[in-house]
Biopython code that builds the backbone (N, CA, C, O; Angstrom):
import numpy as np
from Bio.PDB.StructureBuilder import StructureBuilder

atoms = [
    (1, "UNK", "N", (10.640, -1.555, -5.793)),
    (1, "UNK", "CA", (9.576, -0.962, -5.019)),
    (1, "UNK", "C", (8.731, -2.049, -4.363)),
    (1, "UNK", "O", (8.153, -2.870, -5.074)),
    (2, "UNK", "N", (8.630, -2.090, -2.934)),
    (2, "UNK", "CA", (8.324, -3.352, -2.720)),
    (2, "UNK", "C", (5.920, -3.229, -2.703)),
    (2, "UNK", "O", (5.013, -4.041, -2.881)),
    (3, "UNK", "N", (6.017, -1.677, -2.369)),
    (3, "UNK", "CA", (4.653, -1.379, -2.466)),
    (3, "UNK", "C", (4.128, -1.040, -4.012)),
    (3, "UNK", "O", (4.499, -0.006, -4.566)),
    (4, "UNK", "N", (3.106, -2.127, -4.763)),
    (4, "UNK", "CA", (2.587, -0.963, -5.984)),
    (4, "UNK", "C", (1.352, -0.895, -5.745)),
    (4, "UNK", "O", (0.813, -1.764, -5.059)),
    (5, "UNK", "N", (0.690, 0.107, -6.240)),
    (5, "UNK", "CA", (-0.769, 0.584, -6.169)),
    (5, "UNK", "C", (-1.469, 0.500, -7.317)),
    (5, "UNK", "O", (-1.198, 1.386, -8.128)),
    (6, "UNK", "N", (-2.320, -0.319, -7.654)),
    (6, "UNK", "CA", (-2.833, -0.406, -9.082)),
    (6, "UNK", "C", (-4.795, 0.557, -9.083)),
    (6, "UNK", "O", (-5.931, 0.205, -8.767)),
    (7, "UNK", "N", (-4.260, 1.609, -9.538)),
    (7, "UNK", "CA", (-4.945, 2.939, -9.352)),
    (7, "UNK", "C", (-6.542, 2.644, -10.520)),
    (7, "UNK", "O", (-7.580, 3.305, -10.572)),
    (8, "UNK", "N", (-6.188, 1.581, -11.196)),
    (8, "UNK", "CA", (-7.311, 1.121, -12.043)),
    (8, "UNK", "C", (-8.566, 0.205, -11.553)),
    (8, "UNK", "O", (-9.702, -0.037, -11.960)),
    (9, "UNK", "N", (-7.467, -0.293, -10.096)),
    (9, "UNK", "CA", (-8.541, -1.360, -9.170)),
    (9, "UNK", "C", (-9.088, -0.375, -8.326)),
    (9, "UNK", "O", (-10.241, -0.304, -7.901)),
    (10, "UNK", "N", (-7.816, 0.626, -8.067)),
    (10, "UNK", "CA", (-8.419, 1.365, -6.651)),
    (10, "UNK", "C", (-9.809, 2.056, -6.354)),
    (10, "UNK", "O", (-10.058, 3.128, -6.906)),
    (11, "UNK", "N", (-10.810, 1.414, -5.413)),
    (11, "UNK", "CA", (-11.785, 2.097, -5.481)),
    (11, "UNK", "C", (-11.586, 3.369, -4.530)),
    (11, "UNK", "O", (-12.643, 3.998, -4.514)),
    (12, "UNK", "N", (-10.846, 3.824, -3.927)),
    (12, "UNK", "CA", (-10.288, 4.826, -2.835)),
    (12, "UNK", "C", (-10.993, 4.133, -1.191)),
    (12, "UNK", "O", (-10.830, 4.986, -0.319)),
    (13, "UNK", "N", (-11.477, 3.248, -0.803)),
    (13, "UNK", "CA", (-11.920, 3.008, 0.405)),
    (13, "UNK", "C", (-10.804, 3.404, 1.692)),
    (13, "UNK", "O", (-11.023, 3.312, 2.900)),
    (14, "UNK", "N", (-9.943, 3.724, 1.221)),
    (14, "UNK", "CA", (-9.029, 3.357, 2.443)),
    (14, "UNK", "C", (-8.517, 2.887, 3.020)),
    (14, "UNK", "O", (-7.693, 3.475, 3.720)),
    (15, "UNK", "N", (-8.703, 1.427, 3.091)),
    (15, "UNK", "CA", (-8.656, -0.010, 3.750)),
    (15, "UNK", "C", (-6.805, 0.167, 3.902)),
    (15, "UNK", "O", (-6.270, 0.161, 5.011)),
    (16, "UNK", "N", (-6.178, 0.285, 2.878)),
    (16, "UNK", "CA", (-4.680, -0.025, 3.155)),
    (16, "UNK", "C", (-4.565, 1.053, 3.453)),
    (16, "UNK", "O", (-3.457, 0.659, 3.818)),
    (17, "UNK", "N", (-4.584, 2.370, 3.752)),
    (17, "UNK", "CA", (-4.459, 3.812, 4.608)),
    (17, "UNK", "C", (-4.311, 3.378, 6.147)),
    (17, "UNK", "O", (-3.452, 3.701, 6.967)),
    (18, "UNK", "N", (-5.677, 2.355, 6.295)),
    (18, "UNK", "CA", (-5.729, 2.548, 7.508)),
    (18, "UNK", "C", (-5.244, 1.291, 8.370)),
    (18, "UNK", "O", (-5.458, 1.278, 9.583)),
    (19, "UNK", "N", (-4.637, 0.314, 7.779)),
    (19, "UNK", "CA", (-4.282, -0.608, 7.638)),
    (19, "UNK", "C", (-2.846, -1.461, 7.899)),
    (19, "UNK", "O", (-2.546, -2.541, 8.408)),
    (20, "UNK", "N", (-1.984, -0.098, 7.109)),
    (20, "UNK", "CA", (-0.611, 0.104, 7.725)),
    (20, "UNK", "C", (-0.013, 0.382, 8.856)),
    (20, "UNK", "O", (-0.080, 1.563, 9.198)),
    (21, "UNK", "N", (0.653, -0.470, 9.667)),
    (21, "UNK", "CA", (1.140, -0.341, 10.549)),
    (21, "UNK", "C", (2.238, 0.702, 10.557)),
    (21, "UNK", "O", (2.264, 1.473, 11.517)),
    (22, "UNK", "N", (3.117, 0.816, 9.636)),
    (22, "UNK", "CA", (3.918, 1.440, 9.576)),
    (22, "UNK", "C", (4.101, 2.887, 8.692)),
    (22, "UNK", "O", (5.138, 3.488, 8.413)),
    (23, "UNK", "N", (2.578, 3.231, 8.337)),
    (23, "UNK", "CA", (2.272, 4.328, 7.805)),
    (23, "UNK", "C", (3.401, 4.914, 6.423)),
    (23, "UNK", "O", (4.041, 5.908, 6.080)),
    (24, "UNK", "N", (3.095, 3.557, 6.001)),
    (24, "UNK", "CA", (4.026, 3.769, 4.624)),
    (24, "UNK", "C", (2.857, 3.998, 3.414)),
    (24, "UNK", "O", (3.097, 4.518, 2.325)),
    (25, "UNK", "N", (2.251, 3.764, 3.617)),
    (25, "UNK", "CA", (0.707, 4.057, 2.906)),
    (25, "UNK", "C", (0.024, 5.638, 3.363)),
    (25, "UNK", "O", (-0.398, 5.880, 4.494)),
    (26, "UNK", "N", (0.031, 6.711, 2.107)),
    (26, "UNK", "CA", (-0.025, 7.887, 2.958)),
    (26, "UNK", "C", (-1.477, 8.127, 2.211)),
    (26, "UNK", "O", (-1.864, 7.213, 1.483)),
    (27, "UNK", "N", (-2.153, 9.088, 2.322)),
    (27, "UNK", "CA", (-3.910, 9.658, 1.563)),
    (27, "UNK", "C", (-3.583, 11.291, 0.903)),
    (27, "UNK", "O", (-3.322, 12.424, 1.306)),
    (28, "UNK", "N", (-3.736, 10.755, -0.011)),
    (28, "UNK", "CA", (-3.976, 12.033, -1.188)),
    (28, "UNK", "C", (-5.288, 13.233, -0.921)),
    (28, "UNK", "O", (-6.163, 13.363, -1.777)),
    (29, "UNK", "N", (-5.292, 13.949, 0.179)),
    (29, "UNK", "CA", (-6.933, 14.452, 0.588)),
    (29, "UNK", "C", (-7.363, 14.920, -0.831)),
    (29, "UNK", "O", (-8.346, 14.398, -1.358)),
    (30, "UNK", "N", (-6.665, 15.873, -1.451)),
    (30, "UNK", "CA", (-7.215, 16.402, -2.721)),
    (30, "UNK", "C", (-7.229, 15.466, -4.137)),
    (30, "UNK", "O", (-7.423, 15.828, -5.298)),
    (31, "UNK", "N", (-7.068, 14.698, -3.821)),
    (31, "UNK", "CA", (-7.581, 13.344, -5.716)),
    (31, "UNK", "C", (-8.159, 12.230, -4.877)),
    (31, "UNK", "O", (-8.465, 11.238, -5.540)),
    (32, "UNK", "N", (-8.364, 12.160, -3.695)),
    (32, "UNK", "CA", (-9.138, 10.936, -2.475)),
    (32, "UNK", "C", (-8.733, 9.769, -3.152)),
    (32, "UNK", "O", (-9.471, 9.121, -3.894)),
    (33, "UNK", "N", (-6.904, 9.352, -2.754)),
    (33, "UNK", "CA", (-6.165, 8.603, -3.376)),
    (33, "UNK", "C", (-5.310, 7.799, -2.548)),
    (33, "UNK", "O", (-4.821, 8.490, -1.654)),
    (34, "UNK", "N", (-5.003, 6.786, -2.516)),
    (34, "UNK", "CA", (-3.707, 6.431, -1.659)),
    (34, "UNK", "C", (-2.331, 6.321, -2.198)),
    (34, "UNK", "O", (-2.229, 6.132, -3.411)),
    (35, "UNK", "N", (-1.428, 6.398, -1.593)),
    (35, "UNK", "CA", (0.400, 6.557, -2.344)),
    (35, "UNK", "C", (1.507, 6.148, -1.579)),
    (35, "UNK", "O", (1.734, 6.648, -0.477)),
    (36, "UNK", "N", (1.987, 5.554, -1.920)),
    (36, "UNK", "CA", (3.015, 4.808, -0.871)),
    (36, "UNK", "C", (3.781, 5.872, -0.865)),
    (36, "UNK", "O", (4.348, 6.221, -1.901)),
    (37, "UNK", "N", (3.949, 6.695, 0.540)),
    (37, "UNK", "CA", (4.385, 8.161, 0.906)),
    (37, "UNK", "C", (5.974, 7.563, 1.504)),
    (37, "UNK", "O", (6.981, 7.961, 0.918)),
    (38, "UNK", "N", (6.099, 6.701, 2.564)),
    (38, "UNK", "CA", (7.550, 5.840, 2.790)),
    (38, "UNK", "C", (7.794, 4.235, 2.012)),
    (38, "UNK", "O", (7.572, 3.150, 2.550)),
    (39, "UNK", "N", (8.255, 4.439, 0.761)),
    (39, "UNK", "CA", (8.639, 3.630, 0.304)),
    (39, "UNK", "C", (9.771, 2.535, 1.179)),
    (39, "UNK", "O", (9.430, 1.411, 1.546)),
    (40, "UNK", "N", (10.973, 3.045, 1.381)),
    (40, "UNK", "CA", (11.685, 2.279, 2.277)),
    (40, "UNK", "C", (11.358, 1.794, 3.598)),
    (40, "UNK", "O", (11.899, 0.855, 4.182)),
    (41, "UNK", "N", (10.300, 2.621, 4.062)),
    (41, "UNK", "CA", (9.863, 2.059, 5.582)),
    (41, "UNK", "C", (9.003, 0.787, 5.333)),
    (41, "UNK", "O", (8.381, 0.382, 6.314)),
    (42, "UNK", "N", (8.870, 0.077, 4.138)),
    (42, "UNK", "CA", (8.015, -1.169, 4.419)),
    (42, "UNK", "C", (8.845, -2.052, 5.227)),
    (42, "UNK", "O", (10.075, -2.070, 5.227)),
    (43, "UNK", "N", (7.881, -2.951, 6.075)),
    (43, "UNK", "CA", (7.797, -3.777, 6.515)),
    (43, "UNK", "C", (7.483, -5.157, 6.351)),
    (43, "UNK", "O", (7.654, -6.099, 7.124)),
    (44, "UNK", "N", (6.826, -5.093, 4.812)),
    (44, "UNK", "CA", (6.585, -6.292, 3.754)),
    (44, "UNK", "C", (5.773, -7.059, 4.778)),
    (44, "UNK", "O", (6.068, -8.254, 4.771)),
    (45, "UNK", "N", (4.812, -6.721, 5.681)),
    (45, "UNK", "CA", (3.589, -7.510, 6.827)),
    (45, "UNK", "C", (2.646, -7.829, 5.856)),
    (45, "UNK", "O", (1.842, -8.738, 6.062)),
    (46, "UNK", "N", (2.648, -6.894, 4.339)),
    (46, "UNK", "CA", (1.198, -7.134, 3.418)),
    (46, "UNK", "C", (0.283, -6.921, 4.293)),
    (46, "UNK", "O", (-0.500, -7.565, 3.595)),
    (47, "UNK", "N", (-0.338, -6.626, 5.151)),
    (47, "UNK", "CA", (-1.556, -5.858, 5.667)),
    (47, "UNK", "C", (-2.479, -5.084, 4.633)),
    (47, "UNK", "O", (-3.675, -5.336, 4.492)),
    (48, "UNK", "N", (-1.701, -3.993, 3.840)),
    (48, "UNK", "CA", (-2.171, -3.351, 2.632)),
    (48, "UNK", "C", (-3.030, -4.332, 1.777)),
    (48, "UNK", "O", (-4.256, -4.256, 1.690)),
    (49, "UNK", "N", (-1.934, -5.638, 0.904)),
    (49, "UNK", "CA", (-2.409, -6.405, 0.029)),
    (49, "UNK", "C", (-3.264, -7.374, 0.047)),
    (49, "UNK", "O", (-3.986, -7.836, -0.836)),
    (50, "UNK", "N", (-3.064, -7.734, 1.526)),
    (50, "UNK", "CA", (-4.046, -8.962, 2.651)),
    (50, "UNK", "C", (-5.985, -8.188, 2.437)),
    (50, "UNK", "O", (-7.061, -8.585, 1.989)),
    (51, "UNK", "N", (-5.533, -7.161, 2.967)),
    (51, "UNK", "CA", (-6.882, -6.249, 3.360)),
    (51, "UNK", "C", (-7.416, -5.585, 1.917)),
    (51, "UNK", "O", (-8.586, -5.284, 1.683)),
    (52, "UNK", "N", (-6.623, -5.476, 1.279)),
    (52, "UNK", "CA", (-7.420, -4.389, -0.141)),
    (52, "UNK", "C", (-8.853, -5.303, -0.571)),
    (52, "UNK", "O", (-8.615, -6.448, -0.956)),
    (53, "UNK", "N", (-10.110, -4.941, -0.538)),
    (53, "UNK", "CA", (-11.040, -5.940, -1.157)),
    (53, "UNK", "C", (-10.766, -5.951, -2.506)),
    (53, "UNK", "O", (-11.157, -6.969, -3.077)),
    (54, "UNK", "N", (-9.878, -4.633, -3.602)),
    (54, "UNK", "CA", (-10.143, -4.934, -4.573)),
    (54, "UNK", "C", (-8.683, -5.446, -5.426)),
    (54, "UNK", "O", (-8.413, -5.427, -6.627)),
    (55, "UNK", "N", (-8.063, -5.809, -4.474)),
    (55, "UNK", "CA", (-6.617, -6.630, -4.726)),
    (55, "UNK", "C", (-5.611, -5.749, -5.508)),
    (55, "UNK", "O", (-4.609, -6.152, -6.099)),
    (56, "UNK", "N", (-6.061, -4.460, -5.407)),
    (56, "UNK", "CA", (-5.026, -3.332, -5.958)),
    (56, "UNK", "C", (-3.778, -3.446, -5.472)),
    (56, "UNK", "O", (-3.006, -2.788, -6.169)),
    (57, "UNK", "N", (-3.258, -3.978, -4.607)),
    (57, "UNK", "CA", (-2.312, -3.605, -3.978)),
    (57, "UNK", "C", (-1.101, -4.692, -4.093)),
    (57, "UNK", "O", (-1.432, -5.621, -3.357)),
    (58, "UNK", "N", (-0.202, -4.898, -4.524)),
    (58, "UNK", "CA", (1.119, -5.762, -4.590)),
    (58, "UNK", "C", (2.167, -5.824, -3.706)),
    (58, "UNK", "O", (3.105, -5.499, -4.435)),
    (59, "UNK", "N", (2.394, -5.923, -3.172)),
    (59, "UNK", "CA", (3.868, -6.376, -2.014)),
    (59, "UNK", "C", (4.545, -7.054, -3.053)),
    (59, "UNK", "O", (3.982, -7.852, -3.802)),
    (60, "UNK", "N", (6.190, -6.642, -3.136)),
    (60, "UNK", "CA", (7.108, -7.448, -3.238)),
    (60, "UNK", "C", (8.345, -7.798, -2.165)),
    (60, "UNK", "O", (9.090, -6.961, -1.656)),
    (61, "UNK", "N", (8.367, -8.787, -2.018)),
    (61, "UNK", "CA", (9.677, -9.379, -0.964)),
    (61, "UNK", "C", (10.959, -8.327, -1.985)),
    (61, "UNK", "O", (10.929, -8.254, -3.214)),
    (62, "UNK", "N", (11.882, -7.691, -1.179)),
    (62, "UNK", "CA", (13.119, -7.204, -1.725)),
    (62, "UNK", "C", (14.034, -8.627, -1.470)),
    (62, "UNK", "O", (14.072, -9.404, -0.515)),
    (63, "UNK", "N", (14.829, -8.593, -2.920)),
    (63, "UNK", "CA", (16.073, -9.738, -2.605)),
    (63, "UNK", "C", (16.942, -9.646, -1.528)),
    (63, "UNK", "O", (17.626, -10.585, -1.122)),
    (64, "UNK", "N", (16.920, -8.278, -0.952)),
    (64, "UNK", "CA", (18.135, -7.846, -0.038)),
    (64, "UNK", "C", (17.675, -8.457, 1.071)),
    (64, "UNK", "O", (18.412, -8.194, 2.020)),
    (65, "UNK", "N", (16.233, -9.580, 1.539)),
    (65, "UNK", "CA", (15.980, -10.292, 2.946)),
    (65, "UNK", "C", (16.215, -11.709, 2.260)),
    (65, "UNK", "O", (15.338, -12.472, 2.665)),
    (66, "UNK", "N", (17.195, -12.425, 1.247)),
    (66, "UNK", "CA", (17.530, -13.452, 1.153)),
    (66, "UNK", "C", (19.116, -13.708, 0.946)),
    (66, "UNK", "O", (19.547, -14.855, 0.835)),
]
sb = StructureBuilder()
sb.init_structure("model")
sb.init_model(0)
sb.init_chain("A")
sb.init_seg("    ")
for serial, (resi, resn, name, xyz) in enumerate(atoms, 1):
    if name == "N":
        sb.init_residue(resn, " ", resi, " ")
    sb.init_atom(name, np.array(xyz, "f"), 0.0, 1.0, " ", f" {name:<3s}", serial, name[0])
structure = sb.get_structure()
């Protein structure tokens, strides 16, 4: 999974919602949550993990780009 969401940091701001270019980051309206809704559509840009102020957010490189 190259997106994880660490839901213990998450303060819900949004920041990686709105952040994603590739709208692999989707919003939970009813628990005011974020969830990586396209897992395979990452783009591994880290925009999400770059931008989170509260560093919830992890990118992993997949082995399959080496």
């Amino acid at each position: 999974m190259p997106v994880k969401i660490n839901y213990s940091k998450c303060t819900a701001c949004k920041t990686c919602y709105k952040d994603c270019p590739g709208d692999v980051i989707g919003w939970d309206e009813d628990n005011n949550i974020p969830f990586v809704a396209y897992q395979d559509e990452c783009w591994y840009c880290g925009n999400c993990d770059i931008h989170c102020p509260e560093q919830a957010i992890e990118v992993s490189i997949s082995p399959r780009f080496f």
